[in-house]
C-alpha positions as a LaTeX table, in Angstrom:
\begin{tabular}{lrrr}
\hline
Residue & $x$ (\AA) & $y$ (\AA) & $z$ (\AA) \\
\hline
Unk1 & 60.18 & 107.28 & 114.65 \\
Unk2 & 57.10 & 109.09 & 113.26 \\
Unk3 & 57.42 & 110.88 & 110.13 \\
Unk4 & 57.23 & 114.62 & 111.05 \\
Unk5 & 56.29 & 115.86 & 106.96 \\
Unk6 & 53.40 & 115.17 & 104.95 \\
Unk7 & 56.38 & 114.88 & 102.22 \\
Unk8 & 59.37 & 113.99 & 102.94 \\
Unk9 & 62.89 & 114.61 & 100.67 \\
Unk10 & 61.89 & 110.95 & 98.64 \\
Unk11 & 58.55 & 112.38 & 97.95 \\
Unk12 & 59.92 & 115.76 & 96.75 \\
Unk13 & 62.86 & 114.41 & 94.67 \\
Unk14 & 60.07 & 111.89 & 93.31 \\
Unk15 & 57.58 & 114.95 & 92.48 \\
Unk16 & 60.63 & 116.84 & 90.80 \\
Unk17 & 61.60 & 113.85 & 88.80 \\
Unk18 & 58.11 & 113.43 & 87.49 \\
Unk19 & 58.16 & 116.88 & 86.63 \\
Unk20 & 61.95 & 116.79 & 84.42 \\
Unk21 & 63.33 & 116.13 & 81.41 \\
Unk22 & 66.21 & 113.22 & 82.47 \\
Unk23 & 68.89 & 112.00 & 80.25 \\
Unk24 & 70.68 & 108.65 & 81.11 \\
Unk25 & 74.14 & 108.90 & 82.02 \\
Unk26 & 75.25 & 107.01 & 79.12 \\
Unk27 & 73.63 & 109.97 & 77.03 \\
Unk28 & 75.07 & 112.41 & 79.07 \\
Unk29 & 78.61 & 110.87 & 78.82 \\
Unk30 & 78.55 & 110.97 & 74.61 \\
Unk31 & 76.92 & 114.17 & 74.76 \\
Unk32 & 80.12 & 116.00 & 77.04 \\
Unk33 & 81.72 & 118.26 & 75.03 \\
Unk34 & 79.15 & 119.55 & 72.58 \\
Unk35 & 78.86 & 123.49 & 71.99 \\
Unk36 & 74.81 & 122.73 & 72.42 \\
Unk37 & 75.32 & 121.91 & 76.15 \\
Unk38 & 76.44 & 123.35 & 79.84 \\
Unk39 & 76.87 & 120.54 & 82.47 \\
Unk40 & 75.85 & 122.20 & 85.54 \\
Unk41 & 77.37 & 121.05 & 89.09 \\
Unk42 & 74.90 & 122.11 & 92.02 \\
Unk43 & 77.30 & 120.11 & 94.83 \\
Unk44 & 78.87 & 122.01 & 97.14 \\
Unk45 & 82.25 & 123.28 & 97.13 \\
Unk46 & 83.94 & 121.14 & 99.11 \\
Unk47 & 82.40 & 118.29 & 96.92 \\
Unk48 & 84.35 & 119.38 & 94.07 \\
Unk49 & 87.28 & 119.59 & 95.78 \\
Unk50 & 87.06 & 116.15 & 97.06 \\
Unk51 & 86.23 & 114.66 & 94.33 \\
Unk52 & 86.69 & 116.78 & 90.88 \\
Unk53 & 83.79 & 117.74 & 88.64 \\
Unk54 & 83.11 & 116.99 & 84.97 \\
Unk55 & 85.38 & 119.00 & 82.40 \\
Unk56 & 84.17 & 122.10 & 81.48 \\
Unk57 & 81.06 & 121.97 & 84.41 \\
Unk58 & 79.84 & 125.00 & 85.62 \\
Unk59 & 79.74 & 125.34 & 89.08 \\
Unk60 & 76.33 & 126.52 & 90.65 \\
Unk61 & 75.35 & 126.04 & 94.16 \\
Unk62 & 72.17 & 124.60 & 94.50 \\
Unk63 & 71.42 & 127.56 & 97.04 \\
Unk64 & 72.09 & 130.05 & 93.96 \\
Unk65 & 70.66 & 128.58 & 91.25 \\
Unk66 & 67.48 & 130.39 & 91.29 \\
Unk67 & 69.51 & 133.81 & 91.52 \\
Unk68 & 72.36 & 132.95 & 89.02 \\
Unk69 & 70.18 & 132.01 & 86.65 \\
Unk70 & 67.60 & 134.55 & 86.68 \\
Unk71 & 68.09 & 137.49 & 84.38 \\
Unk72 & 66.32 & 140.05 & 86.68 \\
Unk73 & 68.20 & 139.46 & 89.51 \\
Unk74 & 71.29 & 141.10 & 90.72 \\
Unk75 & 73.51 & 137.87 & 90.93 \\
Unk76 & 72.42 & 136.48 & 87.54 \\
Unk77 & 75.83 & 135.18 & 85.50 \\
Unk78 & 75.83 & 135.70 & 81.56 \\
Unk79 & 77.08 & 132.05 & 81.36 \\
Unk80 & 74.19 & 130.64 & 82.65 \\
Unk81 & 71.34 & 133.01 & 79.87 \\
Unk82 & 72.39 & 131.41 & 76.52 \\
Unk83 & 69.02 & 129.77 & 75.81 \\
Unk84 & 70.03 & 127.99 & 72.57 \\
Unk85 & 72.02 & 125.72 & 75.13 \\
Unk86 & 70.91 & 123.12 & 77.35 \\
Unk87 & 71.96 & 123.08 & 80.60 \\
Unk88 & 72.31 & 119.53 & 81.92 \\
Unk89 & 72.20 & 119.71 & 85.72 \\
Unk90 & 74.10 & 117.44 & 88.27 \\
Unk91 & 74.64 & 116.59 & 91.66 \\
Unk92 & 76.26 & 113.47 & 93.65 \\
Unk93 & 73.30 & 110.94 & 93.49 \\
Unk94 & 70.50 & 112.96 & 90.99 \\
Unk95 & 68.60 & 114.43 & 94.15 \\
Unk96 & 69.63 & 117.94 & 94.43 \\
Unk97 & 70.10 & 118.25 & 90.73 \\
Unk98 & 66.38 & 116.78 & 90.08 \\
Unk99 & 65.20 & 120.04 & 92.71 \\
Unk100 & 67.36 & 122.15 & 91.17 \\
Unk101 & 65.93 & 121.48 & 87.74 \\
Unk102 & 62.36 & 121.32 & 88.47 \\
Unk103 & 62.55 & 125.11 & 90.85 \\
Unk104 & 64.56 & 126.54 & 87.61 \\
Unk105 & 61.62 & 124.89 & 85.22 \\
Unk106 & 58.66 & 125.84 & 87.72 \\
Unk107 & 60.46 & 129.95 & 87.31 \\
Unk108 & 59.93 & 129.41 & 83.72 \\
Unk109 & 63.36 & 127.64 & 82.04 \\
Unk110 & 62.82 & 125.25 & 79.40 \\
Unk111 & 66.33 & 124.33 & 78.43 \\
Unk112 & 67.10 & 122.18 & 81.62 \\
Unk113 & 67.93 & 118.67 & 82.26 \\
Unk114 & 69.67 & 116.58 & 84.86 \\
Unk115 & 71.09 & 113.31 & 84.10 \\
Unk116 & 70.33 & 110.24 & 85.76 \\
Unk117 & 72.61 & 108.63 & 88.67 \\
Unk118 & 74.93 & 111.52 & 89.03 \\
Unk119 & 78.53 & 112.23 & 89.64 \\
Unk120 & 79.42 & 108.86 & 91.37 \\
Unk121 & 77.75 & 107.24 & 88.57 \\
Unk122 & 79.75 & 109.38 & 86.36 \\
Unk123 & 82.85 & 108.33 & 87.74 \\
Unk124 & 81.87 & 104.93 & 87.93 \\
Unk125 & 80.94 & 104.88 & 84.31 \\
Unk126 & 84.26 & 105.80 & 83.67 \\
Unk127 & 83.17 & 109.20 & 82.62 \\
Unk128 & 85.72 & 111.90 & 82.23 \\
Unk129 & 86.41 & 114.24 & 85.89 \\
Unk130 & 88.62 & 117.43 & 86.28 \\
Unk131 & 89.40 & 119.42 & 89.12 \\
Unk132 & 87.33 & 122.11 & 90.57 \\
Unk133 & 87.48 & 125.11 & 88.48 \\
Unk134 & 88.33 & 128.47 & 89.88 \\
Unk135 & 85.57 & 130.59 & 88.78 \\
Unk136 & 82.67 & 130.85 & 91.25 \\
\hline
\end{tabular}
């Protein structure tokens, strides 16, 4: 099969990454629960409710993370504009959370991460999961 895009999604995560600050998931493990950060979950819904989430995540689609966060727009959520936090975003396998991070960083955010591997590394880690929690 020829390759139909002069990038493809490999290229673009690989672009984002470059372009990111990344913590390791060990990091991100002994940094849960500290005041100082936000895990943000970009899965989607059904996701979460498969599989839980990390205690205490946010939930943000990846589809409404540039309006959530944004101050100036009419979806923005107050949780999301503390900027003495960092927001440390994830996803299943780092892909969507690396785009995530790099669109919210290209619009001008400095205090976002991801962490590496994601939520199955998470879990496989033996890092701490909750369900899905009711407020998006």
């Amino acid at each position: 099969m020829t390759k139909k895009f002069k990038k493809g999604i490999k290229d673009l995560v690989a672009e984002a990454e470059a372009a990111i600050d990344t913590i390791s998931l060990e990091d991100a493990i002994a940094q849960h629960g500290s005041d100082k950060l936000m895990f943000v979950d970009v899965r989607d819904v059904r996701e979460l409710e498969r599989d839980g989430m990390i205690p205490g995540a946010y939930h943000v689609p990846r589809g409404m993370a540039e309006f959530w966060f944004d101050p100036d727009s009419p979806y923005f959520k107050e949780d999301l504009g503390d900027e003495n936090k960092t927001y440390v975003l994830y996803c299943a396998a780092a892909w969507r959370s690396a785009l995530t991070a790099k669109t919210l960083k290209d619009m001008g955010m400095e205090n976002v991460k991801q962490f590496a591997d994601g939520f199955k590394a998470w879990k496989e880690a033996g890092g701490p999961v909750g369900e899905r929690a009711k407020k998006d």
